[in-house]
C-alpha angles and dihedrals in degrees: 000000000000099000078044090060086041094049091047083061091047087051095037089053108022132183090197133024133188131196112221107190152036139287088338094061089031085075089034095061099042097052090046098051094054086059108036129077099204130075104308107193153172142238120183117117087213103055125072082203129008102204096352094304127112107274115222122206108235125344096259084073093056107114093244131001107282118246094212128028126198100200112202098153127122108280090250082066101037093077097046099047088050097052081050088055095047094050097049081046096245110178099240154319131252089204099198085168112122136198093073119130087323080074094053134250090342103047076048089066093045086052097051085039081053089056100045093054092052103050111164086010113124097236120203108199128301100233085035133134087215121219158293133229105190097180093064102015103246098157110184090171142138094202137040112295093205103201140071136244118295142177105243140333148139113327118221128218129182151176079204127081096189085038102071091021079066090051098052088063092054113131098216111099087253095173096221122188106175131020116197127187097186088186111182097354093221099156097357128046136181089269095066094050086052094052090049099048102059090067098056114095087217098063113092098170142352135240131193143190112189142177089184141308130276096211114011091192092059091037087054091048096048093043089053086043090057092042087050086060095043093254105145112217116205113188126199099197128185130232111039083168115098082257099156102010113129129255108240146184092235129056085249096082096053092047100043095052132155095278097046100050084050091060099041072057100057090041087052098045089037092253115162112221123208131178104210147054097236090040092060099044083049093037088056087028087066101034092036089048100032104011128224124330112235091223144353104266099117112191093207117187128184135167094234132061097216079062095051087051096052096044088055096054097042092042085055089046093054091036106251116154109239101196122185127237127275122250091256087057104036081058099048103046091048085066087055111041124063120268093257084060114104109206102221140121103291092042110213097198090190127232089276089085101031109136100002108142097199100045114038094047084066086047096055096042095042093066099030085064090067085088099269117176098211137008140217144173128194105237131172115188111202128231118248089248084065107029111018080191123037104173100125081064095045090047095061090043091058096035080056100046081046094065106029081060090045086055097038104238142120113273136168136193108228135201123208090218118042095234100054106089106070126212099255087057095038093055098050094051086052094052089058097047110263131109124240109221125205123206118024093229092051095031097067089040090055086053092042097055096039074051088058098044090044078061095048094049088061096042083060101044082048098050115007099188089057085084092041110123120194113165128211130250110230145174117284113272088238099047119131110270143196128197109231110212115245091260089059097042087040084061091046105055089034089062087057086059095254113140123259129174116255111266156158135233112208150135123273092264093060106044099091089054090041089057091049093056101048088041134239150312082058129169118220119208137168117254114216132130093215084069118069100168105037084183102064089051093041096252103136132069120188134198100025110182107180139017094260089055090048086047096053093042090066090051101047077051104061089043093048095043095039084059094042092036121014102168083055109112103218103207110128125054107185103206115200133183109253127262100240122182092033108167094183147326147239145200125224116182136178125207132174127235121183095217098033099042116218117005129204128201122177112178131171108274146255104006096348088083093045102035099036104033082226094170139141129183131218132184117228128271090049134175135238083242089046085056111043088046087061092041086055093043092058118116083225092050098104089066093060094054089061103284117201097353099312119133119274112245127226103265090191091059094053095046082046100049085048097041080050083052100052082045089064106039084054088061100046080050094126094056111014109113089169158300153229133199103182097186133031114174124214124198127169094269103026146053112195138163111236099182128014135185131213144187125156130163111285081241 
């Protein structure tokens, strides 16, 4: 694995390239060879050139084994001419065959065929389009690359080969360094170009298009690895549905399904999530431009007040702080602008002022001075067709990037429409260090999410264990199971010092003496572990204040279960002193993910899971931090913080009952398949589990 790793940064940045194949690497050649500096050369024994350049019979006959391979042969050759490479220690393969496992089982042992020849190769796909290194111009590519040679940019990766081949046309002065198509990801995966990547000088950001990931716990390491070195990765993934999420006995498995683990793994590594293509390109273009905000406090300025309206709602919308001026600079900005001018946050400096060199520089300054963390002007830039000059435009631009650069922070020039920034000004606002935005809705998203990884990234210089990810080992999905029945699973999690209510396990004769004696109010439930919701069968009664009404609620019991469930034996009633004084619940769940490890859910309780979908996911092992930021981020939360009057409840006993939960669940790791407490009451003094599932492997 490690001359693997050795031979990806030979392919990635190769001193000599060759071409094996026919009208495919025809293209390929030529284009490359227009852009590298190194050997270009090709490999087909029926061609005299392939793309103007001297054709060589086999590899074996190149005059030194290629650091870099661009494979465009019929899969009956592919394999063949890659055990050859790997023997003569070429560096790696760019493996554009196709008809590999996306054909089936036997594309699957072509595929494994495929691994075995290349041994130590770095291997790119098969099924891929390659890659491109721009700032070399290494252009293993099918298609146009469309752009020239640069110093450094974004890198994109992506499980896609037309995805990143449609970014590369964007009109929007992205600065990209590398392109990657992993294709089947038979030897290499994302993971591996990530971890490669943080080390290169010439990556500013990463970008990602995923469908999922081959090995979380690599994929983990090399993304903490790129936000170590400050190299921001932004991840479009597919499938927000529950697609592969199990179907479960507990509410747990259809909350804490494939998407969401994927993203309580981005929030944990620092990953930014979009859901969108334009989102991503605007999203790097800003961090890999301007870098990361400190904060979220944006000083926005425009020339219009329907602007300034629009920028606040939708700044409220993505969740940017719009703070308003201090009284030294309401005061002196008053001095500066017109009297139509309005000094607010966002500033509309009015057309009055629009293009004067000597007077806006001082406007924007003046507010960015407050201790903003980012920057940002509204800014259309006219087609010749409309404004033969625009250099009022041009002038505000330049009087805005002047001061941003005179405070220190991230800034960016943004256009309502996409279009309306053209190349010439886009480029001249790169070259100064801001960003041109396009698009004011996706503008201002762009800025919202670089200000959340900006708070990630000191989350992570502040605490740098905050971003660590272990998963835990755990049973086998498909492991023989058992249920255990809520006494058993009560016992369990008491004698992990989580709170249950007193009770009594007991048969149906005893319950009534067993409620004297704990005192009333009681609930009376059945105790049985081959049913998992009592409620829904009616075997639960709650609020029992005397012994007649205990003793009809076991008989309203049996009636209610025998009809529901009539192979049931009903032979154990558990009876419990009641939870007074509850202010809300919750629900905590664990469930189990073979490549995740251990998955918690805590969601707001009773209807609220079910009805509200308040839900929020963690990886274990989790933090207290970890904890306390999902409870605040529940829809139900506010009843908890004393809502309409009622008495605020003891968050750090909350974080501390669940952090006692996931610990656990991290115990019970070997046969813990997974487990539900719904729900979880909260009072003002107390945290206790009122009902628990459990089931674990029969081992």
């Amino acid at each position: 694995m490690r001359q693997r790793a050795i031979n990806l940064r030979r392919l990635l940045n190769p001193r000599h390239i060759a071409f094996v194949g026919g009208a495919d690497a025809e293209f390929s050649a030529r284009q490359c060879a227009a852009l590298f500096d190194g050997p270009v050369w090709g490999v087909n024994p029926k061609r005299d050139s392939l793309g103007g350049l001297p054709c060589y019979q086999s590899v074996g006959d190149l005059p030194e084994a290629p650091d870099a391979v661009f494979l465009a042969t019929p899969r009956s050759a592919a394999t063949a001419v890659v055990r050859q490479l790997n023997a003569m220690g070429a560096g790696g393969v760019a493996c554009f065959t196709a008809g590999y496992g996306e054909l089936g089982e036997s594309g699957q042992r072509a595929e494994r065929e495929l691994l075995a020849a290349a041994g130590d190769l770095a291997l790119i796909g098969p099924n891929c389009y390659g890659f491109i290194n721009y700032t070399n111009g290494a252009t293993l590519w099918p298609f146009g690359s469309g752009r020239q040679r640069c110093e450094k940019g974004i890198a994109l990766i992506m499980q896609s080969g037309m995805l990143p081949a449609n970014l590369t046309m964007n009109d929007r002065s992205v600065p990209i360094a590398y392109v990657i198509s992993a294709g089947n990801q038979v030897s290499l995966a994302i993971e591996d170009y990530i971890d490669a990547l943080a080390e290169d000088p010439a990556v500013t950001a990463m970008g990602l298009y995923i469908e999922g990931i081959k090995d979380i716990k690599k994929f983990a390491a090399a993304s903490l690895k790129a936000l170590q070195a400050s190299k921001p990765i932004v991840v479009l993934k597919a499938g927000r549905s529950a697609l592969g999420s199990s179907l479960t006995v507990s509410h747990t498995g259809s909350l804490a399904g494939t998407d969401e683990a994927f993203q309580a793994l981005f929030d944990q590594l620092g990953i930014v999530r979009v859901d969108a293509p334009v989102a991503l390109i605007e999203t790097l273009k800003f961090l890999s431009v301007s870098g990361a905000p400190k904060g979220r406090r944006l000083a926005a300025f425009t020339c219009s007040g329907g602007e300034a309206t629009i920028v606040a709602d939708y700044c409220q919308k993505v969740g940017l702080c719009l703070p308003q001026p201090s009284a030294k600079a309401y005061k002196k900005l008053s001095e500066l602008l017109p009297d139509i001018a309005t000094v607010s946050n966002p500033l509309d400096y009015t057309t009055p002022l629009w293009g004067d060199r000597k007077t806006m520089p001082k406007v924007f300054k003046t507010l960015m001075d407050d201790g903003y963390d980012a920057a940002m002007v509204v800014q259309d830039f006219p087609p010749p067709h409309i404004h033969e000059d625009n250099t009022h435009y041009r002038n505000d631009a330049i009087s805005f990037i002047d001061a941003a650069n005179a405070v220190g922070i991230p800034a960016a020039v943004c256009s309502d429409l996409p279009e309306n920034i053209d190349r010439e000004s886009r480029e001249i606002m790169i070259a100064r260090g801001v960003t041109p935005l396009q698009g004011l809705d996706s503008g201002l998203e762009a800025l919202a999410l670089a200000c959340e990884y900006g708070h990630r990234l000191r989350q992570l210089r502040q605490n740098p264990a905050s971003a660590s990810f272990t998963s835990i080992d755990t049973p086998a999905a498909d492991s023989d199971s058992q249920l255990l029945d809520e006494w058993q699973g009560k016992a369990r999690i008491k004698a992990a010092g989580i709170d249950v209510p007193d009770g009594v396990l007991c048969s149906s004769d005893e319950v009534v003496s067993a409620a004297d004696k704990l005192g009333y109010p009681v609930v009376v439930k059945l105790v049985s572990n081959e049913l998992p919701h009592k409620s829904d069968a009616g075997a639960v009664r709650l609020g029992l204040a005397d012994s007649s009404a205990v003793a009809r609620a076991v008989s309203e019991i049996k009636v209610s279960v025998a009809q529901a469930r009539p192979d049931l034996v009903i032979d154990q009633f558990m009876v419990e002193t009641m939870v007074e004084g509850v202010i809300g619940e919750l629900l905590v769940g664990i469930n189990t993910d073979p490549q995740f490890g251990q998955i918690m859910v805590i969601a707001g309780g009773g209807i609220w899971v079910e009805l509200m979908q308040d839900s929020a996911t963690l990886l274990l092992p989790t933090s207290r931090e970890r904890v306390h930021a999902a409870l605040q981020g529940l829809k139900s939360i506010a009843l908890f913080q004393g809502y309409r009057g009622k008495p605020e409840c003891d968050m750090d006993a909350i974080v501390e009952t669940i952090l006692a939960i996931a610990g656990f669940a991290e115990d019970s790791r070997h046969r813990l398949l997974e487990m539900d407490i719904n729900p979880l009451m909260v009072s003002e003094k107390r945290v206790i589990a009122a009902d628990v599932m459990i089931r674990e492997t029969c081992k």
